[in-house]
KEKE-3310 file (N, C-alpha, C; in steps of 0.2 Angstrom, whole numbers, plus 5000, padded with zeros to 4 digits):
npx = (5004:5003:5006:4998:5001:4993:4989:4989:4980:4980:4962:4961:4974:4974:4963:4968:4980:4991:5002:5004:4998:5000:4991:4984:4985:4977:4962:4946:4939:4928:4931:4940:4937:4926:4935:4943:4934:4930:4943:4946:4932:4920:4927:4918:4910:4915:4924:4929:4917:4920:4931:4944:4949:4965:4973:4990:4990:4982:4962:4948:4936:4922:4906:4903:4895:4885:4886:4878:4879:4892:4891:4886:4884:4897:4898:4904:4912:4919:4936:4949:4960:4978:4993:5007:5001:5000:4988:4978:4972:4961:4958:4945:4951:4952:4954:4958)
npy = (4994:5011:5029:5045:5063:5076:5092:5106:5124:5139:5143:5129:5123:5130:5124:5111:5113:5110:5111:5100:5083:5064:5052:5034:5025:5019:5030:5034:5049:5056:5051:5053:5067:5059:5055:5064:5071:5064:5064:5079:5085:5096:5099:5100:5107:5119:5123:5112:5112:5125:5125:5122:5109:5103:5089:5085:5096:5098:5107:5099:5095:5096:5090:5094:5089:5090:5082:5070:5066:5062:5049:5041:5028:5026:5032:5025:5030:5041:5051:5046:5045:5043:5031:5043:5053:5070:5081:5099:5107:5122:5134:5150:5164:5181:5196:5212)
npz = (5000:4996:4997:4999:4998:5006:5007:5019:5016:5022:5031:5032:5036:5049:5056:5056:5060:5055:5042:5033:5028:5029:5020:5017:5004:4988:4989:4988:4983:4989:5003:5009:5015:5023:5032:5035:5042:5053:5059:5064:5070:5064:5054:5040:5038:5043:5036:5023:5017:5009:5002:4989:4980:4975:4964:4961:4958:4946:4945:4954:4951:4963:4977:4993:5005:5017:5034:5032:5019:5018:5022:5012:4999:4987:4970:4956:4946:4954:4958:4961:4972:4971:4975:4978:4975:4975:4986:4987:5000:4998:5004:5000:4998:5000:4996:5000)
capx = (5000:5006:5004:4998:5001:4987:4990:4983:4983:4976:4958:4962:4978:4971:4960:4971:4986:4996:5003:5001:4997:5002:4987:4986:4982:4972:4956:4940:4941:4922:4930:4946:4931:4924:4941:4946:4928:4932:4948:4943:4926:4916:4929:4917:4905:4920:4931:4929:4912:4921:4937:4946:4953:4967:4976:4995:4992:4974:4955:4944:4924:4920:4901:4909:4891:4883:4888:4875:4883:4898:4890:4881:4887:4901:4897:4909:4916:4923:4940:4952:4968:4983:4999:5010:4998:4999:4980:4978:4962:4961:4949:4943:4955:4949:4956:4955)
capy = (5000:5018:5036:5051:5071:5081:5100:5112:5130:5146:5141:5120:5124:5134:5123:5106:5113:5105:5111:5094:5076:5058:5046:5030:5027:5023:5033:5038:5057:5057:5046:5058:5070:5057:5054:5073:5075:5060:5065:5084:5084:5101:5104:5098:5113:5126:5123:5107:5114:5131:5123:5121:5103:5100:5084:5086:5104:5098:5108:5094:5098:5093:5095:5093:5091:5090:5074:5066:5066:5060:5042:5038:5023:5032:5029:5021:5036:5045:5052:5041:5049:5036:5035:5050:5060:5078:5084:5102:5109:5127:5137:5155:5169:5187:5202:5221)
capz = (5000:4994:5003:4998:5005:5008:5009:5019:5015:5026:5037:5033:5041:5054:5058:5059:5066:5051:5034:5026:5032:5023:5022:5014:4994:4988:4993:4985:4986:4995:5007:5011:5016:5029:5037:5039:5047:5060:5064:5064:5071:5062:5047:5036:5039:5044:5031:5020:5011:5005:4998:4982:4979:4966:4967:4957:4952:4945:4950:4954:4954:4971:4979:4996:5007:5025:5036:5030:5011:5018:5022:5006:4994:4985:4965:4953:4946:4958:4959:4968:4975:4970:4978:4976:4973:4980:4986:4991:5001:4995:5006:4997:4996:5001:4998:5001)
cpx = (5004:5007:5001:4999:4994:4990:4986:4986:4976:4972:4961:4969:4977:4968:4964:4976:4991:4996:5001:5001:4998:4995:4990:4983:4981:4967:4952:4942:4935:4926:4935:4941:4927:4931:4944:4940:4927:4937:4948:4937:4925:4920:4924:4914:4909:4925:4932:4922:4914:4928:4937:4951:4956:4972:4980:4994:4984:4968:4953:4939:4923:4911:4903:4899:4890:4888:4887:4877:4888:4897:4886:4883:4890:4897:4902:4912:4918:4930:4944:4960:4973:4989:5003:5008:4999:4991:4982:4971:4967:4957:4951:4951:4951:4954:4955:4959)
cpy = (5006:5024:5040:5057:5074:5088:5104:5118:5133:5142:5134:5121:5127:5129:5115:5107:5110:5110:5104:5087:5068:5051:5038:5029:5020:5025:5035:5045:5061:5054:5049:5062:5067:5055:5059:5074:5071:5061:5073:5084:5095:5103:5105:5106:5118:5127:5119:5112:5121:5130:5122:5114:5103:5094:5085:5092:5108:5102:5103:5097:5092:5096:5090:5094:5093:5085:5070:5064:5061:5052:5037:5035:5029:5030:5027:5026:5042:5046:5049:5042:5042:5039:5038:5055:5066:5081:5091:5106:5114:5132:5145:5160:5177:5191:5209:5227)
cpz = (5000:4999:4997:5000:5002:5011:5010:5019:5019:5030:5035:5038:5048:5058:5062:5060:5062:5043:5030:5032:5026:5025:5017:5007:4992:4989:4989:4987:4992:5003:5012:5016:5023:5033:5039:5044:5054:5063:5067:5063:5067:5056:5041:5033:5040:5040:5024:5012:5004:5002:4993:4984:4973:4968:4959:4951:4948:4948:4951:4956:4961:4975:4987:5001:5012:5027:5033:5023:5012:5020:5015:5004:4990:4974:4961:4949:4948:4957:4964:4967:4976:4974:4973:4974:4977:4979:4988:4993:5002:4997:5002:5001:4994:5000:4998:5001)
residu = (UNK:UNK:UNK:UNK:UNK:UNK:UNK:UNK:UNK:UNK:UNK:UNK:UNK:UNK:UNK:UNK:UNK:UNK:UNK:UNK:UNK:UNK:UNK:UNK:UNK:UNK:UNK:UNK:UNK:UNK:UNK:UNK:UNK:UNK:UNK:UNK:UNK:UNK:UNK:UNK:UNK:UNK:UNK:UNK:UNK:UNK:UNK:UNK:UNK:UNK:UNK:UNK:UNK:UNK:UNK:UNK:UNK:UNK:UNK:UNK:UNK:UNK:UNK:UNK:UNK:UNK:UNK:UNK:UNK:UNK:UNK:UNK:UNK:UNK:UNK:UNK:UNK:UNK:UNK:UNK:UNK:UNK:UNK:UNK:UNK:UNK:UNK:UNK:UNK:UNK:UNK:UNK:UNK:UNK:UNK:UNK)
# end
């Protein structure tokens, strides 16, 4: 079995206390989503929902739900994060 890194930038960082993290690969990318919201109870809602996902540079369309979304049968075309890949959550970007 492979890894992955996972990058967080600005509130994702903020909120996990970590620039990046190494899971194992590979993973559905729904499924990444219920594992950050277990190990970080409320990102999903504080952080996870307003995110930009790109995995090795890539956007990925992501509809990033409730909890409840995050247990659903996944469907067979899904996005599935292989090892080496680099992910990054991308929360919005303000300026003024």
């Amino acid at each position: 079995m492979g890894y992955f890194t996972l990058l967080y930038f600005a509130s994702a960082s903020s909120y996990t206390k970590k620039d990046f993290e190494v899971f194992e690969a590979p993973l559905p990318l729904p499924k990444l989503f219920a594992v950050l919201e277990k190990k970080y109870p409320g990102i999903t809602d504080k952080v996870l929902s307003r995110c930009a996902v790109t995995i090795n540079l890539g956007y990925i369309d992501v509809d990033i739900g409730g909890k409840d979304d995050m247990d659903r049968r996944i469907p067979g075309d899904v996005t599935v994060i292989e090892e080496g890949d680099e992910v990054a959550l991308i929360p919005p970007v303000s300026s003024g």
